[in-house]
C-alpha beads as a LAMMPS data file, in Angstrom:
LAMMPS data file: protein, C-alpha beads

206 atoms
205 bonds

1 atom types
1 bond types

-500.0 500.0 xlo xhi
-500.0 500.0 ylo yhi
-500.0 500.0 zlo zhi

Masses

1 110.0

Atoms # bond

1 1 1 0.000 0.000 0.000
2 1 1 0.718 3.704 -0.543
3 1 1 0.580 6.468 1.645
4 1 1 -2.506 9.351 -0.030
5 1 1 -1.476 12.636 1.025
6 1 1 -4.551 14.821 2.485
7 1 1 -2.550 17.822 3.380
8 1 1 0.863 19.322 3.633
9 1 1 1.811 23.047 5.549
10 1 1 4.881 24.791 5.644
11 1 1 4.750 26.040 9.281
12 1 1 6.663 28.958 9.130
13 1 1 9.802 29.732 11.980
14 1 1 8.257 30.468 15.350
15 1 1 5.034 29.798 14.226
16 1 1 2.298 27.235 15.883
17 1 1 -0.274 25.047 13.742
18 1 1 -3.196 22.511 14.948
19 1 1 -5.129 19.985 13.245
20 1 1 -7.433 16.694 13.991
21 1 1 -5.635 13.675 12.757
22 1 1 -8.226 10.948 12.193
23 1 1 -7.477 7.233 13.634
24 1 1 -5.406 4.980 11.565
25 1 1 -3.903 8.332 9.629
26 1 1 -0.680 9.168 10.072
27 1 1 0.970 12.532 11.046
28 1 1 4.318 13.445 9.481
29 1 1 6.453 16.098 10.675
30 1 1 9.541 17.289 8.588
31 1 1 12.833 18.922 10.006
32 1 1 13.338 21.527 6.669
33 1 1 16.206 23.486 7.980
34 1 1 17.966 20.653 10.484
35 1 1 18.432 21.543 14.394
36 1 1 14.513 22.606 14.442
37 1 1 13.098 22.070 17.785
38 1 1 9.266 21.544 17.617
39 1 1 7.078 21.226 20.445
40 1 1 3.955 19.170 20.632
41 1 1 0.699 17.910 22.467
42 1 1 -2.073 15.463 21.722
43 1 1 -5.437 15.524 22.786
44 1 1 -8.447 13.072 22.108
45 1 1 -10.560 14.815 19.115
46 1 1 -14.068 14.000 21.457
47 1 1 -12.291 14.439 25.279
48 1 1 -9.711 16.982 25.354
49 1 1 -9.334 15.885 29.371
50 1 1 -7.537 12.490 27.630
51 1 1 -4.825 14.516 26.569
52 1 1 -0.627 12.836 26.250
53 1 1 0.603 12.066 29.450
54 1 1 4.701 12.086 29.121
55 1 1 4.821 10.180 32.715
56 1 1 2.665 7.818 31.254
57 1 1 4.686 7.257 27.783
58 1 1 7.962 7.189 29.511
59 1 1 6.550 4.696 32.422
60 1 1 5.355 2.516 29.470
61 1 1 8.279 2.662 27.270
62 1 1 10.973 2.374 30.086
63 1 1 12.722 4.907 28.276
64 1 1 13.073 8.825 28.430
65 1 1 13.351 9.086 24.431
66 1 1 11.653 8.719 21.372
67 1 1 12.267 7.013 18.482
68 1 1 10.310 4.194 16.392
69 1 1 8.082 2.039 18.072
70 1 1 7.416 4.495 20.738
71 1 1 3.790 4.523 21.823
72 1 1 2.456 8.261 22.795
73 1 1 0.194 7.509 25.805
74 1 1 -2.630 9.577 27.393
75 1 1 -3.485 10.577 30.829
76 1 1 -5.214 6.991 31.541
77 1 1 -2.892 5.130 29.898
78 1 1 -4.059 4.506 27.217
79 1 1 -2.491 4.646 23.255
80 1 1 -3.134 7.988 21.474
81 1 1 -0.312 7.393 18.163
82 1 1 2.422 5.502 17.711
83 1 1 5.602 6.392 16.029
84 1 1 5.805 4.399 12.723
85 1 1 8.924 5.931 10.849
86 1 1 11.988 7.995 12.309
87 1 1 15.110 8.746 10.660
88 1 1 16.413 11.168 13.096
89 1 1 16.701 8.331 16.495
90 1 1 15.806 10.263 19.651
91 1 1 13.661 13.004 20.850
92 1 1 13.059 14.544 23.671
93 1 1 9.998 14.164 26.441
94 1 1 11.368 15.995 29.625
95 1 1 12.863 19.309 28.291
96 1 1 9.237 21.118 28.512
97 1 1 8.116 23.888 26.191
98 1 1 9.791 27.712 26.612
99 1 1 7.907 30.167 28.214
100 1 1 8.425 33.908 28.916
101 1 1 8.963 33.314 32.347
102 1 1 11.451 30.689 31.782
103 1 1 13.038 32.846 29.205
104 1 1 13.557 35.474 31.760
105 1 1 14.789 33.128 34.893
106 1 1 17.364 31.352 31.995
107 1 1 18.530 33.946 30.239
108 1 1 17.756 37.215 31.490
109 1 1 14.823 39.735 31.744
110 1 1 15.762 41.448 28.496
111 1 1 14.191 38.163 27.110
112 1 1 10.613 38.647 28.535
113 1 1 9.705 40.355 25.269
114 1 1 9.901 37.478 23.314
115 1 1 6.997 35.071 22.629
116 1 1 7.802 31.120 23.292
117 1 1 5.966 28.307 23.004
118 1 1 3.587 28.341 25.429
119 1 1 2.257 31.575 23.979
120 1 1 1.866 29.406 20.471
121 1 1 0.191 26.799 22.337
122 1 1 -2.001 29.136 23.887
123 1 1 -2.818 31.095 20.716
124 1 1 -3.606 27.387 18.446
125 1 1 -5.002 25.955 21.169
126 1 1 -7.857 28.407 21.912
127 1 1 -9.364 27.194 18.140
128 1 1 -10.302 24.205 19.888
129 1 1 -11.232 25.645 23.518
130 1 1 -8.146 24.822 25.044
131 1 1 -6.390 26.981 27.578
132 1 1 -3.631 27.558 30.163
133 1 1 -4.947 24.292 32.293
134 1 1 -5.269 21.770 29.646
135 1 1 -1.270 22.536 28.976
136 1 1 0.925 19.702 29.686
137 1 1 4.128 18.039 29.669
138 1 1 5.174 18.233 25.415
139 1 1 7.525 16.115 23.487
140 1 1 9.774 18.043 21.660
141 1 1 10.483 16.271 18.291
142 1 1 14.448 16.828 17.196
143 1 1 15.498 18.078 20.524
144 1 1 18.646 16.808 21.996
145 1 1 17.991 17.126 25.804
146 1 1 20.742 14.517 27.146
147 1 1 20.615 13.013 30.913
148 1 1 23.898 13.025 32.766
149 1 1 24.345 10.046 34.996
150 1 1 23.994 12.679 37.947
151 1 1 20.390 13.201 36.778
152 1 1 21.121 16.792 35.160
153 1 1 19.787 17.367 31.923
154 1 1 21.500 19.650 29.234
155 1 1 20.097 21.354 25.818
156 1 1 22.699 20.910 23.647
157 1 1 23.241 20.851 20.016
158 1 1 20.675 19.145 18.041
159 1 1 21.659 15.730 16.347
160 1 1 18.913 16.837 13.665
161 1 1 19.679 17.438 9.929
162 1 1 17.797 19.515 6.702
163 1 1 15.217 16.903 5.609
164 1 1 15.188 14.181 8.709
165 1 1 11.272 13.515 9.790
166 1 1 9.505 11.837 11.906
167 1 1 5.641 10.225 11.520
168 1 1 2.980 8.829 14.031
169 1 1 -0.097 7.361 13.012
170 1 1 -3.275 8.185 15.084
171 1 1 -4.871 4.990 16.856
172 1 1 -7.746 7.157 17.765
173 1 1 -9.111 10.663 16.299
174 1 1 -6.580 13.207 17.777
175 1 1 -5.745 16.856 17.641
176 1 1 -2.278 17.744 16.809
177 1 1 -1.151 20.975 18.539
178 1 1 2.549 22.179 17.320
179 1 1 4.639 24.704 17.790
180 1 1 7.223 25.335 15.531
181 1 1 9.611 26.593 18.495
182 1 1 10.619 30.437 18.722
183 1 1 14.221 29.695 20.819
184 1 1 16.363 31.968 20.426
185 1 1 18.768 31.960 23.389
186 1 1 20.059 27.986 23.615
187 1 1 20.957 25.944 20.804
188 1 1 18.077 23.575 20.092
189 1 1 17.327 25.724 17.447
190 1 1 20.947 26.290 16.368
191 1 1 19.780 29.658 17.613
192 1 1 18.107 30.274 14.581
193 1 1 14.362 28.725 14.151
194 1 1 13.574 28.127 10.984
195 1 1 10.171 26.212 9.088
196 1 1 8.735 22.918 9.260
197 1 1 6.532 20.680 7.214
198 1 1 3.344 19.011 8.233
199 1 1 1.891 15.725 6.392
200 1 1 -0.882 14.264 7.054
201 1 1 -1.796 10.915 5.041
202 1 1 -3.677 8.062 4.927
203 1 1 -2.989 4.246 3.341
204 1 1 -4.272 3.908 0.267
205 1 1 -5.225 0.484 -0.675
206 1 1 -5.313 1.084 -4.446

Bonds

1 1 1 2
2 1 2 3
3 1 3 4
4 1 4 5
5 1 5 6
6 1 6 7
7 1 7 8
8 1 8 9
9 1 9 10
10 1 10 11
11 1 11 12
12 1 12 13
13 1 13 14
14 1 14 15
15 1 15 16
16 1 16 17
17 1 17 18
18 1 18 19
19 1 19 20
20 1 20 21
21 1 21 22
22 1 22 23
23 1 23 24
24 1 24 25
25 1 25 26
26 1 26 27
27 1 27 28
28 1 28 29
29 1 29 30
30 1 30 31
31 1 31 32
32 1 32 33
33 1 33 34
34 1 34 35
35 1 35 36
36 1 36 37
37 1 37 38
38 1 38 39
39 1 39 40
40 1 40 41
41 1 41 42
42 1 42 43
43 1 43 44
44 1 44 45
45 1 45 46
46 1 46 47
47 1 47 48
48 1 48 49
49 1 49 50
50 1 50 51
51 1 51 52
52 1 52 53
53 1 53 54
54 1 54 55
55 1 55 56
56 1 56 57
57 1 57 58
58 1 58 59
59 1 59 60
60 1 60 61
61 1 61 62
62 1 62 63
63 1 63 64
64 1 64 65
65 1 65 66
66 1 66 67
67 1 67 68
68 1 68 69
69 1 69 70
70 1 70 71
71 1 71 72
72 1 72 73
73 1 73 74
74 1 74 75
75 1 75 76
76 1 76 77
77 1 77 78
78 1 78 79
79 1 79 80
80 1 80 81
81 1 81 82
82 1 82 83
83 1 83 84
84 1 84 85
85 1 85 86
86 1 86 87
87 1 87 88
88 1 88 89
89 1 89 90
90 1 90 91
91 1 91 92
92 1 92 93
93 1 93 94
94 1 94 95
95 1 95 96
96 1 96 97
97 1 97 98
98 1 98 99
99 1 99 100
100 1 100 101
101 1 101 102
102 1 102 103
103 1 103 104
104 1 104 105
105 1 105 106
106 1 106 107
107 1 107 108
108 1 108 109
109 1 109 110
110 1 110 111
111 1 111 112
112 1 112 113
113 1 113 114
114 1 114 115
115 1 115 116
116 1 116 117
117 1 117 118
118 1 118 119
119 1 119 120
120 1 120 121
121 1 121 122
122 1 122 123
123 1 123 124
124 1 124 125
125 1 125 126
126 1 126 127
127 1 127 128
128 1 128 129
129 1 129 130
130 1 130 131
131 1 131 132
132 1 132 133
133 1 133 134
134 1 134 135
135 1 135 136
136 1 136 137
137 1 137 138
138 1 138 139
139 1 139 140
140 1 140 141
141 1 141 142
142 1 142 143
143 1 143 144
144 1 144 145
145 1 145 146
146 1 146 147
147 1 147 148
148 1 148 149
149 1 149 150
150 1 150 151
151 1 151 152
152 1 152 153
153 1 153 154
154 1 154 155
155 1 155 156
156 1 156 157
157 1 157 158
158 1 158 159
159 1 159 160
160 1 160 161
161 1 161 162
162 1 162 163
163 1 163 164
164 1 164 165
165 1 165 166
166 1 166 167
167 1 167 168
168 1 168 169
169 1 169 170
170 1 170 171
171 1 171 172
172 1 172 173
173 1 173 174
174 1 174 175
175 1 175 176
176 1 176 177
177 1 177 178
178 1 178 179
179 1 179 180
180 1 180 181
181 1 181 182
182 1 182 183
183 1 183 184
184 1 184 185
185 1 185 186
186 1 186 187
187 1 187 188
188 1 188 189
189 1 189 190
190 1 190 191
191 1 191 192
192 1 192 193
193 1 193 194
194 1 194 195
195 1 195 196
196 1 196 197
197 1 197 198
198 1 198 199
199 1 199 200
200 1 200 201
201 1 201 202
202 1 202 203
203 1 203 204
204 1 204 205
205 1 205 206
């Protein structure tokens, strides 16, 4: 079988972008410029409360990291998408998403002027009545966010590349909230965000 494209975005740098991914679809997201962080939630299309749960993936998959095979879990438990294809190995599901007020404690309060990606989350997420308490612990696809054996965690140069992707198919109608990270002040973004592509397809038998 072949994979039916249904629709494709350029999500510009910095810039957030929803959308309901139907069960048994697939979801592809594609690194343009290489060293792209992008954050990203999943809800249940019919109950936002089920909404991904990264204690709950992590607990699952005995692992902190993302790569093939990896099964994106909700708040009960409970399968939302798997990851199906992923030519980039590992991504991140502790790092969090940037905020203003993490901006400011990290880098300095000359940052506070700068939108992050809880302000994109916010912005996309109110199409589909979501708001500051339905955010949650993100994944953040291409993000190197290694684990020292004393427990501290570093962002660190991405191990991403122009062109490397990443695709989960939906085992239940979802909505796909992204946001194309704004970073500017570590190096998950190679200090320099830059677009992404969305795909969304479906198997075509024929």
């Amino acid at each position: 079988m072949t994979a039916k494209t249904l629709a494709e975005h350029v999500v510009a740098a910095r810039a957030p972008w929803s959308g309901i991914v139907e069960a048994g679809r697939s979801l592809t997201i594609v690194d343009l410029g290489g060293n792209q962080a992008v954050d990203f939630l999943l809800y249940d299309a019919h109950d936002t409360d089920l909404r991904y749960s990264a204690q709950n993936t992590v607990a699952a998959a005995g692992n902190l990291f993302l790569t093939t095979g990896s099964v994106l879990r909700d708040v009960e438990h409970r399968p939302m998408a798997t990851i199906t294809a992923d030519n980039c190995g590992r991504h991140d599901t502790i790092g969090g998403a940037c905020s203003k007020e993490s901006n400011t404690l990290r880098y300095g309060h000359q940052t506070w002027s700068q939108h992050a990606c809880v302000e994109n989350f916010l912005h996309e997420g109110a199409r589909w009545g979501l708001g500051k308490r339905d955010l949650t612990g993100n994944i953040n696809w291409f993000m190197n966010v290694p684990v020292e054996a004393d427990g501290c965690l570093g962002i660190v140069d991405g191990i991403s590349a122009p062109g490397l992707e990443v695709t989960v198919r939906a085992e239940r109608d979802v909505i796909a909230l992204v946001s194309n990270c704004p970073q500017i002040n570590n190096p998950c973004n190679a200090f320099n965000p830059t677009p992404i592509k969305v795909i969304v397809t479906e198997e075509d038998p024929a």
